[in-house]
C-alpha beads as a LAMMPS data file, in Angstrom:
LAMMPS data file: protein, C-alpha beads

292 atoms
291 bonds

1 atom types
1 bond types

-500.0 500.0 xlo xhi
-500.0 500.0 ylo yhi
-500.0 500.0 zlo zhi

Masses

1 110.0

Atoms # bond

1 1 1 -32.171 376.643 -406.108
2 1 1 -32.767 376.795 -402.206
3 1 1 -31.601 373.460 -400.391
4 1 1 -34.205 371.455 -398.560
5 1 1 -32.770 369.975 -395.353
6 1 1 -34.701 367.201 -393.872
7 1 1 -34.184 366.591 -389.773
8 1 1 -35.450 363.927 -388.732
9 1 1 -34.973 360.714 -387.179
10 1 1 -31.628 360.427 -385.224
11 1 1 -31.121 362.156 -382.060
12 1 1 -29.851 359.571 -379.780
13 1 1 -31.459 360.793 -376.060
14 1 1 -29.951 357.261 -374.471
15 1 1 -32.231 355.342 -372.057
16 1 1 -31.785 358.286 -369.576
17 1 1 -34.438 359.915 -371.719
18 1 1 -35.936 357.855 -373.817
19 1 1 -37.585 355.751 -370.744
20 1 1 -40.349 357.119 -369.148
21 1 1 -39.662 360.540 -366.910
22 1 1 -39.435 360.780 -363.605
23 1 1 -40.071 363.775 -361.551
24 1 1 -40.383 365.019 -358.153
25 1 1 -38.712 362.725 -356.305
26 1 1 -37.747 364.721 -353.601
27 1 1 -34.047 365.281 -354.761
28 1 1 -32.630 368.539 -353.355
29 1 1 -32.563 370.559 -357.206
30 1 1 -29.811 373.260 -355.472
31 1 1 -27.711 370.489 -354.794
32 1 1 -28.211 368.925 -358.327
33 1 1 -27.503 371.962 -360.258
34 1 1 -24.285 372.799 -357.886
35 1 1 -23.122 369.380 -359.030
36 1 1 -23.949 369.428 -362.728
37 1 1 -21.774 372.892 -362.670
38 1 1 -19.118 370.958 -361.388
39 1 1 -18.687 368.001 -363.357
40 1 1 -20.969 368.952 -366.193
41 1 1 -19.518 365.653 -368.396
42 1 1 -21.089 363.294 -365.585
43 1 1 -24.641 361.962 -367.338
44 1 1 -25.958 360.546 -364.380
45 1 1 -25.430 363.680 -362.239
46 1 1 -27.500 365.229 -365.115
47 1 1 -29.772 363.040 -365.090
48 1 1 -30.837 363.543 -361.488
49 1 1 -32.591 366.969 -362.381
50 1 1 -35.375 364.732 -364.058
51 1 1 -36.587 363.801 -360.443
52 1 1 -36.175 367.888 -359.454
53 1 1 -39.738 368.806 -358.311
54 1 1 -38.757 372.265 -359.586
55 1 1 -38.201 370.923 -362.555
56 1 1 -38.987 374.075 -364.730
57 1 1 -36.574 376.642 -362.655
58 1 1 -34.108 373.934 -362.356
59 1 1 -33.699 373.264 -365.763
60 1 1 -33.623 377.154 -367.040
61 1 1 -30.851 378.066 -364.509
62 1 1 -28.529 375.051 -366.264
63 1 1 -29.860 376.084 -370.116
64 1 1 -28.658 379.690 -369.004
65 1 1 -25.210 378.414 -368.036
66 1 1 -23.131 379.633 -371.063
67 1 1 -20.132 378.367 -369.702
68 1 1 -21.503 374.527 -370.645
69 1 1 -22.348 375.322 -373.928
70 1 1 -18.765 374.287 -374.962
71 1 1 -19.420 370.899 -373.937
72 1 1 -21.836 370.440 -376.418
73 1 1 -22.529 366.629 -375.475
74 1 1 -23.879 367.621 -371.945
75 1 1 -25.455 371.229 -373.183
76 1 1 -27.270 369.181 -375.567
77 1 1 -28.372 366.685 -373.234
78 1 1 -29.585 369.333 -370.608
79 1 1 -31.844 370.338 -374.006
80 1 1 -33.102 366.773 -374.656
81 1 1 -34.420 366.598 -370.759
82 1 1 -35.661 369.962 -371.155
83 1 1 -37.877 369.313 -374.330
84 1 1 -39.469 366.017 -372.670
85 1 1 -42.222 368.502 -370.864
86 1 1 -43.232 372.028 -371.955
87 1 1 -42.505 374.074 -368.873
88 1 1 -43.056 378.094 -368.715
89 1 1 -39.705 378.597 -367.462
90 1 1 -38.193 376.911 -369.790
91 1 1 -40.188 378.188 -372.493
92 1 1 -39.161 381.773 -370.850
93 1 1 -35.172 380.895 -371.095
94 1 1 -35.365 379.216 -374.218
95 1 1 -36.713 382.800 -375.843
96 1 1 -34.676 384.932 -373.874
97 1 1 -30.988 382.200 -375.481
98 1 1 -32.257 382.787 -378.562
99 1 1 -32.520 386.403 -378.673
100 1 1 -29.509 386.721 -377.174
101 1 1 -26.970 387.699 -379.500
102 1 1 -23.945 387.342 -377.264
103 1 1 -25.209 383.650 -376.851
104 1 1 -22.928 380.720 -378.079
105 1 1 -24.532 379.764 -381.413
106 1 1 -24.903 375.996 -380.030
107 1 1 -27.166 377.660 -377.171
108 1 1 -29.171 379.559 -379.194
109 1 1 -29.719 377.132 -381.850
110 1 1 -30.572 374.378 -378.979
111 1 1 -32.764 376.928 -377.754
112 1 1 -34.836 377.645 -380.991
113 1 1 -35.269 373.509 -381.551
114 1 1 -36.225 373.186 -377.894
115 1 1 -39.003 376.082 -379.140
116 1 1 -39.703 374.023 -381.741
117 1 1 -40.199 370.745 -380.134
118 1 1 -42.328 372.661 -377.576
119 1 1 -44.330 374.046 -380.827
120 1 1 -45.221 370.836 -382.322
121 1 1 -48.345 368.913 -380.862
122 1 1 -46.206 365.642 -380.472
123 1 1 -42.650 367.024 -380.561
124 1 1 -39.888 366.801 -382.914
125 1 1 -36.507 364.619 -383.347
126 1 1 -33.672 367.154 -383.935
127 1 1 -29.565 366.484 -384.577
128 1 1 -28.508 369.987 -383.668
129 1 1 -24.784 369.628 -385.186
130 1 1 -25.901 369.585 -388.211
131 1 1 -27.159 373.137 -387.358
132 1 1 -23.980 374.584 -386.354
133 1 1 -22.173 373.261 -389.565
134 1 1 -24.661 374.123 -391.692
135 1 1 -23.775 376.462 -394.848
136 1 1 -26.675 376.608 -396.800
137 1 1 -29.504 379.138 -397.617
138 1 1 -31.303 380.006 -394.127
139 1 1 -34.556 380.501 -395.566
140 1 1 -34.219 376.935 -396.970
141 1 1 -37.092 374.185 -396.301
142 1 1 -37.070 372.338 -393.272
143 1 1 -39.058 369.279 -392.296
144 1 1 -39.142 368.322 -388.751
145 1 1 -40.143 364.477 -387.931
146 1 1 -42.526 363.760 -384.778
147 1 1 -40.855 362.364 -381.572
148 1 1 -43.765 362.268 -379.803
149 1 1 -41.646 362.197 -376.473
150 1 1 -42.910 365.577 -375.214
151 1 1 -45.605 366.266 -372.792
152 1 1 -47.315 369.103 -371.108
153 1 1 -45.519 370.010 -367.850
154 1 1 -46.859 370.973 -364.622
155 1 1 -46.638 374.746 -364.732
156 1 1 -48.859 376.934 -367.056
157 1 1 -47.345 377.732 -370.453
158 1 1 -48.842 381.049 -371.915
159 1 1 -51.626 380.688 -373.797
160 1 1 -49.992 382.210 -377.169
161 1 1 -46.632 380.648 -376.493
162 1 1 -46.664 379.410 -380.057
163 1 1 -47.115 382.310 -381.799
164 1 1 -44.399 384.499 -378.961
165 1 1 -42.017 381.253 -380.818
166 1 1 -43.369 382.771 -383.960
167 1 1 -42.500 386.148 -383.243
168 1 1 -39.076 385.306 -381.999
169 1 1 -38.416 383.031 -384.962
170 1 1 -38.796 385.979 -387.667
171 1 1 -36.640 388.212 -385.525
172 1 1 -33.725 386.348 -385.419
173 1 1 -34.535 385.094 -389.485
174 1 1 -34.249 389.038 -390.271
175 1 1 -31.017 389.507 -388.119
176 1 1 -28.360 389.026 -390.831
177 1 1 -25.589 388.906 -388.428
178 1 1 -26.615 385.641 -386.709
179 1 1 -25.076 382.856 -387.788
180 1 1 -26.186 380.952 -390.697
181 1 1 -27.027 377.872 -388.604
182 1 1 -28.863 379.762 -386.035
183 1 1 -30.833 381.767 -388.394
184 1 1 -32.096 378.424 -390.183
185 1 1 -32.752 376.874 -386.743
186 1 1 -35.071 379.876 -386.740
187 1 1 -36.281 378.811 -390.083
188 1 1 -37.604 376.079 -388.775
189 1 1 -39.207 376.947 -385.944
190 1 1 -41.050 379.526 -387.827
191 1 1 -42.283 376.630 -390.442
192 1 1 -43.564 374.858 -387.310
193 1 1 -45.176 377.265 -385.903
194 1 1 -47.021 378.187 -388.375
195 1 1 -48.080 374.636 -389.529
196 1 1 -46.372 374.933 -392.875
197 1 1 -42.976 373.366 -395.125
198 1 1 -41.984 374.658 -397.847
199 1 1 -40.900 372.985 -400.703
200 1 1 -37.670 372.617 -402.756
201 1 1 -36.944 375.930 -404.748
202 1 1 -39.355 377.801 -402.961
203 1 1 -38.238 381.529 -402.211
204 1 1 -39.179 382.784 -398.658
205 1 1 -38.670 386.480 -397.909
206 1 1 -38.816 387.059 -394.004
207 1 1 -39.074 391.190 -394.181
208 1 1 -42.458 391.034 -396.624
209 1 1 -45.380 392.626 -394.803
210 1 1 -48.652 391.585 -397.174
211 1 1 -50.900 394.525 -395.451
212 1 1 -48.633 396.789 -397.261
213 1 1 -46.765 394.748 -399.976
214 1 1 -49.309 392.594 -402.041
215 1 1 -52.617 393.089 -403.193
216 1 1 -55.370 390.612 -404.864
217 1 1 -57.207 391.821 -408.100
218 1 1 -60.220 389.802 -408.901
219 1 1 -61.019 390.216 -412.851
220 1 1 -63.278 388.303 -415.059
221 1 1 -64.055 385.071 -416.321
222 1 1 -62.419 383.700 -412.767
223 1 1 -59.250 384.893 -413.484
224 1 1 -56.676 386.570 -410.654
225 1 1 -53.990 388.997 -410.559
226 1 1 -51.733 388.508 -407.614
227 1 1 -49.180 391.583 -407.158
228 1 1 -46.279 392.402 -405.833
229 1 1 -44.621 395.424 -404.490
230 1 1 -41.502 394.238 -402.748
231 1 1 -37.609 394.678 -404.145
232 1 1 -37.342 390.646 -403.864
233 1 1 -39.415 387.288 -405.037
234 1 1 -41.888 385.954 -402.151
235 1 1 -43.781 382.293 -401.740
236 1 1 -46.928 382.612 -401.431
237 1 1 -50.244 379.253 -401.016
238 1 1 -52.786 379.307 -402.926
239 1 1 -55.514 377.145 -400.962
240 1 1 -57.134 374.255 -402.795
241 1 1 -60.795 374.658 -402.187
242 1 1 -60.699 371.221 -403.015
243 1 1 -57.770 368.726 -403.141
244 1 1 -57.459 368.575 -406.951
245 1 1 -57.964 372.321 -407.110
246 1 1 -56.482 373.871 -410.661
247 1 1 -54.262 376.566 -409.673
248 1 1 -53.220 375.654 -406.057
249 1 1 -50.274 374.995 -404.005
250 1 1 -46.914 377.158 -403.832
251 1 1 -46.428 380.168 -406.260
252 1 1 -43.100 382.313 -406.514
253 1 1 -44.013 386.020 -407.234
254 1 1 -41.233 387.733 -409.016
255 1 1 -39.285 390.908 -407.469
256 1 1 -41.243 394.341 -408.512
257 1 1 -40.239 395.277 -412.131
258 1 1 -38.127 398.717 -412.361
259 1 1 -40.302 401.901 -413.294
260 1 1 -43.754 400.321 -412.627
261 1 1 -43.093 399.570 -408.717
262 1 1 -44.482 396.053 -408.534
263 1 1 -44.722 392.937 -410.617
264 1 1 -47.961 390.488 -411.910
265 1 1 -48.408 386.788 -411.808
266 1 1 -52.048 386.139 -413.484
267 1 1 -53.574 382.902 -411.970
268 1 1 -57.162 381.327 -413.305
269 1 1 -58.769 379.895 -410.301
270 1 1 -62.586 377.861 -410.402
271 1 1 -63.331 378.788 -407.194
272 1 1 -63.021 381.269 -403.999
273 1 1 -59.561 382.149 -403.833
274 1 1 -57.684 381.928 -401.027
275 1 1 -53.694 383.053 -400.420
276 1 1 -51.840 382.438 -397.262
277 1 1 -48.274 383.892 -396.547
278 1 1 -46.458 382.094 -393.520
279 1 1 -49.960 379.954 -392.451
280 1 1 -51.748 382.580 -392.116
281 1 1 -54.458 384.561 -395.359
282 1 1 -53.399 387.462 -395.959
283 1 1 -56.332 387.702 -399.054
284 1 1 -58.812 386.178 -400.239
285 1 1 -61.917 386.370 -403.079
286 1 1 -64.998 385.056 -404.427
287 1 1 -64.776 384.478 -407.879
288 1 1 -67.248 386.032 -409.350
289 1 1 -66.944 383.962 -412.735
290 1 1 -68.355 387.398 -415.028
291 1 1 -68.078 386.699 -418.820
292 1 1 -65.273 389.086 -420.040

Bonds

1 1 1 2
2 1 2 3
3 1 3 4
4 1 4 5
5 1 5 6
6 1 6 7
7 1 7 8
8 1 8 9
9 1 9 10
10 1 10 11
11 1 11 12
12 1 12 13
13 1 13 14
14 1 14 15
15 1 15 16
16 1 16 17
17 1 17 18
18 1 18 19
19 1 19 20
20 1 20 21
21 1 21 22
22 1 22 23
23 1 23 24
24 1 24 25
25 1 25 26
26 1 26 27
27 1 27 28
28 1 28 29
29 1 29 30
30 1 30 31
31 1 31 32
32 1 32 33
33 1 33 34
34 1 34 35
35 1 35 36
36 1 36 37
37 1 37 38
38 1 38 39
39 1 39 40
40 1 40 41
41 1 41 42
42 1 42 43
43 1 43 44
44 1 44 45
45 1 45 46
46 1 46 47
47 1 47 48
48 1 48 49
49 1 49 50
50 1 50 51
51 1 51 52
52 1 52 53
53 1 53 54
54 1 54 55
55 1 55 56
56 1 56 57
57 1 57 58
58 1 58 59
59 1 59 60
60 1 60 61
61 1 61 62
62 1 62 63
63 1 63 64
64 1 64 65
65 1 65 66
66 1 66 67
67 1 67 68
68 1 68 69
69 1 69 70
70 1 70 71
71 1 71 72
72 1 72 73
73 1 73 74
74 1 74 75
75 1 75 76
76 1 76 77
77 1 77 78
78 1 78 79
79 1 79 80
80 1 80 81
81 1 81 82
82 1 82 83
83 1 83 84
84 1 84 85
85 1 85 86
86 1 86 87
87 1 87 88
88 1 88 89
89 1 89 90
90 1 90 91
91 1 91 92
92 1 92 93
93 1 93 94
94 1 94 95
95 1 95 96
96 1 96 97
97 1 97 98
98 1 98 99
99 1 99 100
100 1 100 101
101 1 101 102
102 1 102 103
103 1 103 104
104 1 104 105
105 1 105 106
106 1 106 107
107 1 107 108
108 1 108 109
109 1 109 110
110 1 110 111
111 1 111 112
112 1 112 113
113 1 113 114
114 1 114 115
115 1 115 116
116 1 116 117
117 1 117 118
118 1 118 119
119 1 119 120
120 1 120 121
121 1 121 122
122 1 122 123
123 1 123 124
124 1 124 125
125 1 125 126
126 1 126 127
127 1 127 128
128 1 128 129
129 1 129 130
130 1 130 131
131 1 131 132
132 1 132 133
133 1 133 134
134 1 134 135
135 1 135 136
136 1 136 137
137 1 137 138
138 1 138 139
139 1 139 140
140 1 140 141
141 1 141 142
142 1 142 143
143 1 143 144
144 1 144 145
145 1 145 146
146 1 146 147
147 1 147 148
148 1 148 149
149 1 149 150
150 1 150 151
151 1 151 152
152 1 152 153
153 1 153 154
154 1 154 155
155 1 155 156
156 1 156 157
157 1 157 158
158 1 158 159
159 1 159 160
160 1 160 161
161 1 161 162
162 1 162 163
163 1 163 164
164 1 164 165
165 1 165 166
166 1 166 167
167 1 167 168
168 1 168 169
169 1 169 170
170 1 170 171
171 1 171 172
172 1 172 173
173 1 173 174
174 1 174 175
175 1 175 176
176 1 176 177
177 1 177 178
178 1 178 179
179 1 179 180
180 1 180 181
181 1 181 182
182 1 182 183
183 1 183 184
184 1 184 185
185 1 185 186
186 1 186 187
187 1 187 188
188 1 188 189
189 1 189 190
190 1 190 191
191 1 191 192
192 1 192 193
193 1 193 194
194 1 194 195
195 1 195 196
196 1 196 197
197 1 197 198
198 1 198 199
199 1 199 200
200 1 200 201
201 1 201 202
202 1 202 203
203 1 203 204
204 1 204 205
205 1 205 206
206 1 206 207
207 1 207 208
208 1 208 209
209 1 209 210
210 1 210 211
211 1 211 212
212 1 212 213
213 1 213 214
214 1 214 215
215 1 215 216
216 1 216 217
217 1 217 218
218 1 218 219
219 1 219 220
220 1 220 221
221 1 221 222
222 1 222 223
223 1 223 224
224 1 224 225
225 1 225 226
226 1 226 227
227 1 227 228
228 1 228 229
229 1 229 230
230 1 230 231
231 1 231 232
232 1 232 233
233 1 233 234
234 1 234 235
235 1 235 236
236 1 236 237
237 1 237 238
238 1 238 239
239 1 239 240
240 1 240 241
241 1 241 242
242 1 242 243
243 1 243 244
244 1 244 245
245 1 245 246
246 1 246 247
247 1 247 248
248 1 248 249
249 1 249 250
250 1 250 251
251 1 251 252
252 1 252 253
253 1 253 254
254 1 254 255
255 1 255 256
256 1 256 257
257 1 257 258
258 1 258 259
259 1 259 260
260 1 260 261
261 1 261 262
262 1 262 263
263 1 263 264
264 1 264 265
265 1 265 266
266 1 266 267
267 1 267 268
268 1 268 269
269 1 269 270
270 1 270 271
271 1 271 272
272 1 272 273
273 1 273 274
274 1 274 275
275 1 275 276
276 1 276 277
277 1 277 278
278 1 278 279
279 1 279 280
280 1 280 281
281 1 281 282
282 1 282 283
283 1 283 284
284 1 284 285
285 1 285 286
286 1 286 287
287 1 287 288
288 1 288 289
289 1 289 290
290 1 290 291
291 1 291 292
């Protein structure tokens, strides 16, 4: 049974945050981050790159800064301003944490919420040491609750900056040497970015390419054959075509049987058939509905 870990309400930002932002204020940002490096523990010093009008550069030099990961009170605060608006630097130095192997797991796993927060239309409320202590299976369900504290900044964010997060998230997911709390971080993100949660006992298999791996046999009398070629179970969504739709929702295909080289779950479905993997259809049919 996979675990289902719901993060949500609870990150405490403080008024600091919370209140409404504000920038460019003619602060000297050199001076600010020079400071922060200094006494990293001092809030209000922190605080002071909010009114940065670099605020995007500003804030990815401090997120880089290792060396105050291991004051995770301050680290994680330098997140919290960060995810207020979606800035292309950031964005670019939130990836690069993330991929970075050699990263402190706190960084990279404040770097893959921050992606996620950025991800969401109205943001997310995250506790991120719940991350780094968590034990469970990576792949697990994750629900994410709306902040709706986060903005668009004043820089340009790339135009497929969701689905880079996307790309990223499924890298790190397949990297089985990354911690288990950064690898469901990942988890996350990549059920955000695709617009989808999974449900409790759901199997998700991060390596399964459906162009190669799965195939969709129509047969008669609107039945289905989904099948599967991989070594290991995968989730897949049936669409509803409408909400009460027979047959829909989340469906575990079993691991390829031994000798035969794939495995068959039969599903009867009234209508045009539609399977996603990950948010996105990887096949789809019209039933056909021939007498058999």
């Amino acid at each position: 049974m996979q675990s289902v870990v719901t993060v949500a309400v609870g990150v405490i930002l403080g008024a600091v945050v919370s209140a409404s932002p504000m920038r460019g204020q003619s602060v000297p940002c050199d001076s600010v981050v020079a400071h922060v490096l200094l006494d990293p523990t001092n809030q209000d010093t922190v605080a002071l790159v909010r009114k940065c009008s670099n605020w995007g550069t500003t804030m990815a030099t401090l997120l880089e800064r290792y060396s105050l990961a291991s004051d995770t009170a301050t680290y994680g605060f330098l997140f919290d301003i960060a995810g207020l608006y979606r800035e292309p630097e950031t964005f670019s130095a939130a990836k690069a944490i993330a991929a970075d192997g050699g990263a402190p797991a706190f960084a990279r796993i404040s770097s893959l919420l921050l992606l996620a927060n950025y991800a969401s239309p109205d943001g997310v409320d995250i506790q991120r040491k719940m991350f780094v202590t968590y034990s469970g299976n990576p792949t697990g369900g994750c629900f994410l609750a709306p902040s709706g504290l986060v903005q668009d900044g004043t820089g340009t964010m790339p135009s497929d900056f969701v689905s880079q997060s996307l790309t990223l998230s499924r890298t790190v997911l397949n990297d089985g040497t990354a911690p288990t709390g950064v690898r469901f971080a990942a988890s996350c993100l990549h059920w955000l970015a695709v617009g989808d949660t999974i449900p409790t006992g759901v199997v998700v298999d991060f390596s399964f390419n459906p162009a190669t791996q799965f195939r969709l046999i129509t047969q008669c009398g609107s039945n289905f054959v989904m099948r599967n070629y991989t070594p290991g179970p995968v989730a897949v969504y049936i669409e509803p075509n409408a909400s009460d739709t027979p047959g829909s929702g989340w469906t575990t295909l079993p691991p390829r049987v031994s000798g035969v080289g794939y495995s068959d779950v039969p599903v009867h479905f009234p209508a045009t058939i539609v399977i996603k993997y990950g948010g996105v259809i990887i096949a789809s049919a019209a039933n056909n509905a021939t007498p058999c």
